[in-house]
TORKOL-4160 file (C-alpha; in steps of 0.2 Angstrom, whole numbers, padded with zeros to 4 digits, m for minus):
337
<pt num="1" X="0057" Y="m0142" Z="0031"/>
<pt num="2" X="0070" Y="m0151" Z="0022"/>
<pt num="3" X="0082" Y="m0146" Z="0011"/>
<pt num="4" X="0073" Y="m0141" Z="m0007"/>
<pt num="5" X="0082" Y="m0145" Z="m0024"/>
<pt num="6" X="0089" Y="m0132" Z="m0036"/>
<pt num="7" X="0071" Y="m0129" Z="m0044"/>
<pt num="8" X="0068" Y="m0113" Z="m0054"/>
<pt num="9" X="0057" Y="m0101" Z="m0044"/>
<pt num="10" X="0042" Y="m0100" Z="m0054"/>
<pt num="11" X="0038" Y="m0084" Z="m0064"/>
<pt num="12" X="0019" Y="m0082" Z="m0061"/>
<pt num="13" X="0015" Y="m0068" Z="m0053"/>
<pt num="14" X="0011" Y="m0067" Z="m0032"/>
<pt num="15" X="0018" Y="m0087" Z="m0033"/>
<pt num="16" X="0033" Y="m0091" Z="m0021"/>
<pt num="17" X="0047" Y="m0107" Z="m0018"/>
<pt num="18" X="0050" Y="m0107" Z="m0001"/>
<pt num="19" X="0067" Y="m0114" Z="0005"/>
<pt num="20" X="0078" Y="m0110" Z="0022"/>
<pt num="21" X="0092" Y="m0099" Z="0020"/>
<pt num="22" X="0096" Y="m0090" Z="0037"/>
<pt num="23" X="0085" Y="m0085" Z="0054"/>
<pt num="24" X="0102" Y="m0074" Z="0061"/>
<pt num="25" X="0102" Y="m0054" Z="0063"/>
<pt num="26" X="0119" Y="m0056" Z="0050"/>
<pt num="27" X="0116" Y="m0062" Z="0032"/>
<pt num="28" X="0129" Y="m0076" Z="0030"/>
<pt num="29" X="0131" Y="m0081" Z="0010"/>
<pt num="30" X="0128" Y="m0098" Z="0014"/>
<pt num="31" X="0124" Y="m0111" Z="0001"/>
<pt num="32" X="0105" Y="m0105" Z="0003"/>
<pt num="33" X="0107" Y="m0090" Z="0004"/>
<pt num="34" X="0115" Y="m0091" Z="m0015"/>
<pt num="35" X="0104" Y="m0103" Z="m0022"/>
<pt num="36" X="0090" Y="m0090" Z="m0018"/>
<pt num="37" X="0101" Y="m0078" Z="m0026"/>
<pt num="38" X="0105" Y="m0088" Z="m0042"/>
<pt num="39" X="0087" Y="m0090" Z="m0044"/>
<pt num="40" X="0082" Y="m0072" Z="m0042"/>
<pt num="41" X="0095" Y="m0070" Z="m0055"/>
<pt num="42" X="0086" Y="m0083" Z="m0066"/>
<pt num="43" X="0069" Y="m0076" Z="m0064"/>
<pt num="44" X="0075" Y="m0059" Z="m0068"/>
<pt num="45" X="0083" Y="m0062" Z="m0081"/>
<pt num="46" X="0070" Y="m0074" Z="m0090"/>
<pt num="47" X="0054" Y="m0061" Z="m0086"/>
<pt num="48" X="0064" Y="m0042" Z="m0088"/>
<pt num="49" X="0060" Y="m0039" Z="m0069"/>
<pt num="50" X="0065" Y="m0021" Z="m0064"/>
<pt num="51" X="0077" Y="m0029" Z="m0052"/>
<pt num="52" X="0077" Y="m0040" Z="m0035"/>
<pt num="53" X="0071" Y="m0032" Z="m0019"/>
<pt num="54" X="0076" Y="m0042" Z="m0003"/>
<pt num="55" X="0068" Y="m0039" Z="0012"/>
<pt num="56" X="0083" Y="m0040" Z="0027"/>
<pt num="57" X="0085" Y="m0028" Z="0040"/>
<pt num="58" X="0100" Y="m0033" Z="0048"/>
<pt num="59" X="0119" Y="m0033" Z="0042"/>
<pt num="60" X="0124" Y="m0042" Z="0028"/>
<pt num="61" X="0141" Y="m0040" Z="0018"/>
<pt num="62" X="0133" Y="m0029" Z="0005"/>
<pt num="63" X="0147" Y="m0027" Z="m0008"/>
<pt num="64" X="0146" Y="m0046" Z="m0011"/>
<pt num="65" X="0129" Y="m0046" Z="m0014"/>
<pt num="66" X="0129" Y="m0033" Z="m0028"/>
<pt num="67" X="0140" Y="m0044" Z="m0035"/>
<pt num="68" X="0128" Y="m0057" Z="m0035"/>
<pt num="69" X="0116" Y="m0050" Z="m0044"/>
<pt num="70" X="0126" Y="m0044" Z="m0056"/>
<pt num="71" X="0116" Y="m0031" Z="m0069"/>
<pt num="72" X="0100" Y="m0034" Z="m0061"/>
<pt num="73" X="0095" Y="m0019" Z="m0050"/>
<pt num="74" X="0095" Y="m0023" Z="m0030"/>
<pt num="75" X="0083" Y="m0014" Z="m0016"/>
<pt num="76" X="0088" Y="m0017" Z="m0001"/>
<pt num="77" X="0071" Y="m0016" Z="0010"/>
<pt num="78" X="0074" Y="m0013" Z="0028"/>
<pt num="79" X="0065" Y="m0005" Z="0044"/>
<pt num="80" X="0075" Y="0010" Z="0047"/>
<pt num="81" X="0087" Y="0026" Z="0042"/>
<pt num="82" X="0100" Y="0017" Z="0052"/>
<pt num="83" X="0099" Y="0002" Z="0044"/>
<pt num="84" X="0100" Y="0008" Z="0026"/>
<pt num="85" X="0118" Y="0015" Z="0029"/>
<pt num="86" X="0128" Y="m0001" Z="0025"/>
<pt num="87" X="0118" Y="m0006" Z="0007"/>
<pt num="88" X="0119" Y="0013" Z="0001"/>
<pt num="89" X="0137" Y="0013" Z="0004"/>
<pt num="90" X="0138" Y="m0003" Z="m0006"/>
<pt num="91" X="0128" Y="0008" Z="m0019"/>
<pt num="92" X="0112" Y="m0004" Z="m0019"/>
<pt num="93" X="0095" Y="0007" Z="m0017"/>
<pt num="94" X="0086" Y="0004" Z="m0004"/>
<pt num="95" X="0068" Y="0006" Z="0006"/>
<pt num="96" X="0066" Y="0009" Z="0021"/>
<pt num="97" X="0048" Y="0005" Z="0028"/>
<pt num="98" X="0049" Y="0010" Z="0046"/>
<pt num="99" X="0036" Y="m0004" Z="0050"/>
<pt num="100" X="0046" Y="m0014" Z="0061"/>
<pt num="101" X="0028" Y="m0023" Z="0072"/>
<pt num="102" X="0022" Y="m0027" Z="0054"/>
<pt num="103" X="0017" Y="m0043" Z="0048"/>
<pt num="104" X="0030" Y="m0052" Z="0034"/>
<pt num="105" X="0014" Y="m0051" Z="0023"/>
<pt num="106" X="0010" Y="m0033" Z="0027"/>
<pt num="107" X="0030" Y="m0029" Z="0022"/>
<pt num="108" X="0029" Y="m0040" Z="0008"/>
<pt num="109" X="0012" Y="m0027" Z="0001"/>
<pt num="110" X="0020" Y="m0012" Z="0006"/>
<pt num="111" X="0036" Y="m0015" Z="m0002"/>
<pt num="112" X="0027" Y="m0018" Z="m0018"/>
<pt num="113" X="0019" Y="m0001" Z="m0017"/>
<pt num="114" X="0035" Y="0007" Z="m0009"/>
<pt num="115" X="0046" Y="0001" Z="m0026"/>
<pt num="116" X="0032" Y="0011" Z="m0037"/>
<pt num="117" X="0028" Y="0026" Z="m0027"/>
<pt num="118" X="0049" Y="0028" Z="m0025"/>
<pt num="119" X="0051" Y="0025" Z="m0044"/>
<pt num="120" X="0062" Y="0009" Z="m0042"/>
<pt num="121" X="0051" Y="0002" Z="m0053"/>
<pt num="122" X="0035" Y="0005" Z="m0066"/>
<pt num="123" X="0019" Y="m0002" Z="m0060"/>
<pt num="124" X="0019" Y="m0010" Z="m0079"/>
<pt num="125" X="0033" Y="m0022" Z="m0072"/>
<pt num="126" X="0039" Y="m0039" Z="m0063"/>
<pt num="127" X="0049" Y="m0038" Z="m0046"/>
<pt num="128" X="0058" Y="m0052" Z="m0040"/>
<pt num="129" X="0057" Y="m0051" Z="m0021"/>
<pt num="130" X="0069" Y="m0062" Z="m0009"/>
<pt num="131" X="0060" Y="m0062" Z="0010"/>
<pt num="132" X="0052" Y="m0072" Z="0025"/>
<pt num="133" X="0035" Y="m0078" Z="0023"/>
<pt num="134" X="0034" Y="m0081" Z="0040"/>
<pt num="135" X="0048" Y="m0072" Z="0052"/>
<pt num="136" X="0054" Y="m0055" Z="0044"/>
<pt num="137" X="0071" Y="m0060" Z="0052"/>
<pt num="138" X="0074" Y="m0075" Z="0040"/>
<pt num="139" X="0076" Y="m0077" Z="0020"/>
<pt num="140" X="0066" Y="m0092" Z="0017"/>
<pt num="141" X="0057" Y="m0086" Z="m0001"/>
<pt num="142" X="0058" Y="m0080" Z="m0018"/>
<pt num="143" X="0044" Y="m0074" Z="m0027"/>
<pt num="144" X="0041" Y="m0064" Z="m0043"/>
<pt num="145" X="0027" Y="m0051" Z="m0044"/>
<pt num="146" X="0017" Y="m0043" Z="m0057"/>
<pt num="147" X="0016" Y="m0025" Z="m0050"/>
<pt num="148" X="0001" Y="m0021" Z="m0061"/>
<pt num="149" X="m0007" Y="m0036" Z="m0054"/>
<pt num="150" X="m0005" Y="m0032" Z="m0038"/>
<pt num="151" X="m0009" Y="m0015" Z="m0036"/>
<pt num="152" X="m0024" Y="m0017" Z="m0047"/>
<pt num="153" X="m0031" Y="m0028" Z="m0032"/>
<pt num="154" X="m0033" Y="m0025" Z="m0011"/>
<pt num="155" X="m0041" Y="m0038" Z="0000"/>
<pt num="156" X="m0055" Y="m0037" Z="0011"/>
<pt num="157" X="m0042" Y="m0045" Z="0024"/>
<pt num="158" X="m0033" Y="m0027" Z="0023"/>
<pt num="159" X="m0048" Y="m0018" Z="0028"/>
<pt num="160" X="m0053" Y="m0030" Z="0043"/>
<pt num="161" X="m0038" Y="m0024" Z="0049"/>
<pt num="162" X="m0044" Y="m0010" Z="0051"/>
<pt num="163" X="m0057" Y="m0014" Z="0066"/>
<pt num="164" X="m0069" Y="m0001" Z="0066"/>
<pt num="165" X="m0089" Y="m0004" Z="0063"/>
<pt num="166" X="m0089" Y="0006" Z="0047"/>
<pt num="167" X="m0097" Y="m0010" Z="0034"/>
<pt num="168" X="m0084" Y="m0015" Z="0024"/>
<pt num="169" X="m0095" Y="m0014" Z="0010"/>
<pt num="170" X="m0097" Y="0006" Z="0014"/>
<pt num="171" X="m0077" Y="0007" Z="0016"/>
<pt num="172" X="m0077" Y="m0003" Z="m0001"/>
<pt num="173" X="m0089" Y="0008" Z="m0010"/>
<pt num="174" X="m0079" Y="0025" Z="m0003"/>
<pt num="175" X="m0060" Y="0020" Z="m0007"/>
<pt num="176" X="m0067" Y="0014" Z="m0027"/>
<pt num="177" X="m0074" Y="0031" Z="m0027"/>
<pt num="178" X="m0059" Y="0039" Z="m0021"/>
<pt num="179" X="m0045" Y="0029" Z="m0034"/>
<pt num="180" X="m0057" Y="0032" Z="m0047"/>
<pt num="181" X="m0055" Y="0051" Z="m0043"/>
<pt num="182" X="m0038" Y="0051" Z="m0041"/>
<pt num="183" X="m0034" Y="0041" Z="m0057"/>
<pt num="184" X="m0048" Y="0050" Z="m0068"/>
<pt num="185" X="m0047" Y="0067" Z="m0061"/>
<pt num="186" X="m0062" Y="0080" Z="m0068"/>
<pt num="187" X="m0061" Y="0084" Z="m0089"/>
<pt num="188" X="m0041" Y="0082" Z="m0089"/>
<pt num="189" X="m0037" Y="0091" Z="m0072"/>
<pt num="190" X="m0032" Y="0081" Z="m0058"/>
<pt num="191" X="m0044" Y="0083" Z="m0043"/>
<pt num="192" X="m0039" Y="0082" Z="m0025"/>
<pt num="193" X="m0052" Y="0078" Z="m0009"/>
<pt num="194" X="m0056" Y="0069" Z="0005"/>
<pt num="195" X="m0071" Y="0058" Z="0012"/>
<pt num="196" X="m0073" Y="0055" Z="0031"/>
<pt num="197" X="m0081" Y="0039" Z="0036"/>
<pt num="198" X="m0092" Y="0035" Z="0052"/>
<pt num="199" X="m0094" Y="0042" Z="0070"/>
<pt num="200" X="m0102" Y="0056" Z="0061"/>
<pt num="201" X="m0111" Y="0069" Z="0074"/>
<pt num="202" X="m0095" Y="0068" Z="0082"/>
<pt num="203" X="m0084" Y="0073" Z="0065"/>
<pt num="204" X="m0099" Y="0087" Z="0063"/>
<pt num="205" X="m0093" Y="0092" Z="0079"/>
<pt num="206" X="m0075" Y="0096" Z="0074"/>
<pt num="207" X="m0078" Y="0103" Z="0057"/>
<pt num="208" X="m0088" Y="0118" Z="0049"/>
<pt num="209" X="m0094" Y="0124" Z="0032"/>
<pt num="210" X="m0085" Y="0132" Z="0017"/>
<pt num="211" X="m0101" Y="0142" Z="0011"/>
<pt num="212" X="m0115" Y="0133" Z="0001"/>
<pt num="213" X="m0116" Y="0113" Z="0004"/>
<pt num="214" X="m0120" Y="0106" Z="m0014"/>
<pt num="215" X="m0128" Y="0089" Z="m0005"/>
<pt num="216" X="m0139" Y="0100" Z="0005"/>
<pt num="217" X="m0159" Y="0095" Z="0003"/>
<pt num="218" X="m0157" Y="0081" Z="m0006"/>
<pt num="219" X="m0166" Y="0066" Z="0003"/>
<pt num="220" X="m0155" Y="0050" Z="0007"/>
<pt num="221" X="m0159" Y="0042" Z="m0009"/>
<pt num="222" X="m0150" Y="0055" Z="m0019"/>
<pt num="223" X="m0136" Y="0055" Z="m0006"/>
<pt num="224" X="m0133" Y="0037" Z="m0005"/>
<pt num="225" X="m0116" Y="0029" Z="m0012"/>
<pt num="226" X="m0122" Y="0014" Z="m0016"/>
<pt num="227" X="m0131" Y="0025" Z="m0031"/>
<pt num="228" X="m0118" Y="0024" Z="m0047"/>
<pt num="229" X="m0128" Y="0041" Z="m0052"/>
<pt num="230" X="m0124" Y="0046" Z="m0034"/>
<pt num="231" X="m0108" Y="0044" Z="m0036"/>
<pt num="232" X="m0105" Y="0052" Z="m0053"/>
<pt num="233" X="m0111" Y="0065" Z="m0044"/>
<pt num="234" X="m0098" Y="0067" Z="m0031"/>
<pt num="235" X="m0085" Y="0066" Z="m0044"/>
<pt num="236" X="m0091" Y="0083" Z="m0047"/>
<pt num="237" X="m0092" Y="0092" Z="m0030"/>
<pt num="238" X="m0075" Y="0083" Z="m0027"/>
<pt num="239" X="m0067" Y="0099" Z="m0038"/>
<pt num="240" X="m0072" Y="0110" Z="m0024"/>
<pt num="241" X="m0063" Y="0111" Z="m0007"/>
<pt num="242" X="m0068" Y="0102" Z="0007"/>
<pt num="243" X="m0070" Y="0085" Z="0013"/>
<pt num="244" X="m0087" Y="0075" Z="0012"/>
<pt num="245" X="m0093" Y="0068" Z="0026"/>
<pt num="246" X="m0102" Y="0050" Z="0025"/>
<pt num="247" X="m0112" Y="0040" Z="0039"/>
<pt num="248" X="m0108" Y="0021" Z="0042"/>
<pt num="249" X="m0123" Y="0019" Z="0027"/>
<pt num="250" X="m0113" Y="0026" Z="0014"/>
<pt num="251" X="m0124" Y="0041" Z="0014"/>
<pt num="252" X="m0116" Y="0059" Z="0012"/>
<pt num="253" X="m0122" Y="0069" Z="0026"/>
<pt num="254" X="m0112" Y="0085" Z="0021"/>
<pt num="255" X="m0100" Y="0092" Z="0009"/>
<pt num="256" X="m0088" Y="0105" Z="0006"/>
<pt num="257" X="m0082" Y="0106" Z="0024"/>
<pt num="258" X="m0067" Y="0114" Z="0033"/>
<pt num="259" X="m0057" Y="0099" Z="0045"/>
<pt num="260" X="m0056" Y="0110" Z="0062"/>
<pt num="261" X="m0044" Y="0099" Z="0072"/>
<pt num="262" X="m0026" Y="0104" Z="0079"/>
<pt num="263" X="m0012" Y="0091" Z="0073"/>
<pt num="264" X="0000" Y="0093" Z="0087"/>
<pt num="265" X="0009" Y="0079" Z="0090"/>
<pt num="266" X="0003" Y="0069" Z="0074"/>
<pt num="267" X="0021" Y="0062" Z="0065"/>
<pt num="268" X="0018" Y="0060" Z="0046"/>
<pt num="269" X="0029" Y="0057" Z="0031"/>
<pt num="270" X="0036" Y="0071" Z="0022"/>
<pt num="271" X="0027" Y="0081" Z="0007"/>
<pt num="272" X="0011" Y="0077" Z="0013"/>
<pt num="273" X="0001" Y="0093" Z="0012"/>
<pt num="274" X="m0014" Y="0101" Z="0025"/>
<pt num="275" X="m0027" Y="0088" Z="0017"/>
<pt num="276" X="m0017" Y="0074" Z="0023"/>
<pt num="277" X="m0016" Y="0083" Z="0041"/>
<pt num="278" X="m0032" Y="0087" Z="0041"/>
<pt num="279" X="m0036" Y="0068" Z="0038"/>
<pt num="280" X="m0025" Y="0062" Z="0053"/>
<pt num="281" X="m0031" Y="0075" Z="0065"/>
<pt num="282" X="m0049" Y="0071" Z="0062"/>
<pt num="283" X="m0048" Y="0053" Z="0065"/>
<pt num="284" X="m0037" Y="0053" Z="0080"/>
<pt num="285" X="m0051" Y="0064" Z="0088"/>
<pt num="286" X="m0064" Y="0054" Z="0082"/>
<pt num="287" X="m0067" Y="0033" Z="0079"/>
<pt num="288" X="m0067" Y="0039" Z="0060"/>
<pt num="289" X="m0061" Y="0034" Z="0046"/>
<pt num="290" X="m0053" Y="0045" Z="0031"/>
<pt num="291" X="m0050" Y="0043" Z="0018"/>
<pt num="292" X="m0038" Y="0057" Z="0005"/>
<pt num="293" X="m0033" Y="0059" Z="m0012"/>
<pt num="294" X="m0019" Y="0069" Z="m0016"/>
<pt num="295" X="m0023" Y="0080" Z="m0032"/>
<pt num="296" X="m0002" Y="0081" Z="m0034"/>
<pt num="297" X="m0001" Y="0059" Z="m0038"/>
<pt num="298" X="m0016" Y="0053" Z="m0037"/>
<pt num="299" X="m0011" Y="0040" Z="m0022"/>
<pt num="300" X="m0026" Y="0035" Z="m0010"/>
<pt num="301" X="m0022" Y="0035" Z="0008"/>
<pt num="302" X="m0034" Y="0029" Z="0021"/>
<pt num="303" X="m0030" Y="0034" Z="0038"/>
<pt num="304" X="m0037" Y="0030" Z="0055"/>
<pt num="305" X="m0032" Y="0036" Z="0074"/>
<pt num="306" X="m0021" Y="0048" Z="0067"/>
<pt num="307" X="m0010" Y="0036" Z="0054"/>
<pt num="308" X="m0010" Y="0031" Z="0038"/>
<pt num="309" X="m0016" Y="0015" Z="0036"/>
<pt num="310" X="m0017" Y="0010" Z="0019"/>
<pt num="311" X="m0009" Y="0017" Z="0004"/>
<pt num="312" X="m0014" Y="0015" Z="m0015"/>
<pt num="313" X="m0007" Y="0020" Z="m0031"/>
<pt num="314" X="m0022" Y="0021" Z="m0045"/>
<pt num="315" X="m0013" Y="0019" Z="m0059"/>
<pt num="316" X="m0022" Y="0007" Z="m0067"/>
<pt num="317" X="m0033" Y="0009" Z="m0080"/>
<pt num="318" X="m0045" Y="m0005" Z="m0075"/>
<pt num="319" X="m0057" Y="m0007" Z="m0059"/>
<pt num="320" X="m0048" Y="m0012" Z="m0043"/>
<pt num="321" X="m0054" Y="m0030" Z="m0039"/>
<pt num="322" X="m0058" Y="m0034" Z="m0020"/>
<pt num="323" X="m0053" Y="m0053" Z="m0017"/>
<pt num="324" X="m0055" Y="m0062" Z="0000"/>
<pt num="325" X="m0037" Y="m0063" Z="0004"/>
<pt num="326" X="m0019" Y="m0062" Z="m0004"/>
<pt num="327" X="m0003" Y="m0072" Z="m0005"/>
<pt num="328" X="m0013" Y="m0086" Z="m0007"/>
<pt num="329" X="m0002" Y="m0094" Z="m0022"/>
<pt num="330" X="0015" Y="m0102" Z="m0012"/>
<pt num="331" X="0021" Y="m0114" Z="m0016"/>
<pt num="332" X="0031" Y="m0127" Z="m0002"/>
<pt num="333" X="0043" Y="m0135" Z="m0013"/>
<pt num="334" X="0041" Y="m0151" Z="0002"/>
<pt num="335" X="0025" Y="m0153" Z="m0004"/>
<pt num="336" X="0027" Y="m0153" Z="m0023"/>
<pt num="337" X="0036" Y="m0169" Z="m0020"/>
């Protein structure tokens, strides 16, 4: 990779420059390192971003950094409490993701979402971000990011990951259903529930009834997903409590059931409340999938073997659009040439 001239990073959004600054554990403010800097300056300036997030979990001389910046906002993203010490003290804000085994890609999308859901920033606006497209423990890109482009969107890529052999098209179909409810509520009231995907006689198994279940008698027709009337339906039953449980065909076998599951030993974030627990109890018993919607914010968490997996903030107005994959728009300033 050679050397890349003092090009403007561009401003559209998901689009990097990539240009080595450092690969050491301490950030030294190397030539690079500031010509990465001066241009996150630039771009924030020139597109009103909330401010520029870097992505460095090792030391750095922090004061000299928010000098840098200047007025533009810095978060500091790093992997652990521990780590966050030294840019607090400088009085940046910071992140910290506890996702040290993550991908630079997978830091980079939950970042993003961290920066809304921690109010650093409004899904209405840019970020500039300053991170490693390919080793989390080097600065070699800047990019600018339309937040409301980005969370309006989540790849198929993200719910391979997931390995299981729910379809992806019935994983799809449930976490549409579930944003929808967590961003639409039911006649002005938010509404908060759960769906719980796949291994289904075992799931049975570990839950039981509320009382009446509203999905009882109806052939599978009328209980498939698929069904946009089906659906509509389910936005419905989703004010009262209990989770639904669907089969791997996107059919609802039961509703308004009670998650019967200990969560000894499950670790979660804080202010999650006994839905959430319930979600991560049932599928580190089972090879389900859950998937919750808080009725406090409206977020979308999936969870699998007792973790959350995914997280998403339906704040958009619009449909969530599936793509094939993400990232997909760096630029390598060597091969512009």
């Amino acid at each position: 990779m050679t050397k890349p001239e003092a090009t403007p990073a561009p401003a559209e959004s998901s689009k990097s420059v990539i240009s080595s600054a450092t690969s050491s554990d301490v950030l030294r403010l190397t030539e690079n390192v500031k010509l990465l800097i001066e241009h996150a300056v630039q771009v924030a300036k020139a597109t009103k971003a909330a401010g520029i997030a870097i992505l460095w979990s090792g030391k750095a001389e922090w004061a000299r950094l928010r000098n840098l910046v200047q007025e533009q906002r810095m978060i500091v993203v790093v992997d652990t409490e521990n780590q966050a010490t030294g840019p607090r003290e400088a009085g940046l804000s910071t992140i910290v993701l506890n996702m040290p085994a993550a991908s630079p890609m997978e830091r980079l999308s939950q970042t993003l979402v961290e920066c809304v859901s921690e109010e650093l920033a409004s899904v209405t606006n840019d970020l500039v971000v300053i991170y490693g497209v390919f080793d989390p423990g080097t600065l070699d890109s800047l990019g600018v990011f339309r937040l409301s482009d980005y969370l309006g969107r989540l790849t198929i890529r993200e719910l391979r990951q997931l390995q299981t052999e729910i379809p992806i098209e019935t994983l799809k179909t449930v976490i549409n259903l579930a944003i929808e409810i967590g961003r639409e509520g039911r006649e002005g009231k938010p509404v908060g529930t759960m769906f719980v995907i796949g291994d289904t006689r075992k799931v049975l198994a570990h839950t039981r009834p509320l009382g009446f279940d509203p999905v009882r008698g109806y052939s599978k027709r009328e209980r498939n997903l698929f069904d946009p009337r089906v659906r509509e339906g389910i936005k419905e039953i989703a004010q009262l409590d209990g989770a639904f449980i669907i089969n791997k065909e996107g059919e609802v076998t039961a509703a308004c059931r009670h998650i019967d599951c200990s969560a000894d030993g499950i670790n979660l974030s804080k202010g999650l409340g006994s839905r959430h627990w319930a979600a991560a109890a049932i599928t580190r018993r089972t090879k389900a999938i859950a998937v919750c919607v808080s009725e406090s914010s409206g977020t979308v968490r999936v969870f699998q073997n007792g973790e959350a997996r995914m997280r998403i903030e339906p704040e958009m107005k619009r449909p969530v659009v599936w793509k094939e994959s993400d990232f997909d728009g760096v630029i390598h300033l060597d091969e512009r040439r």
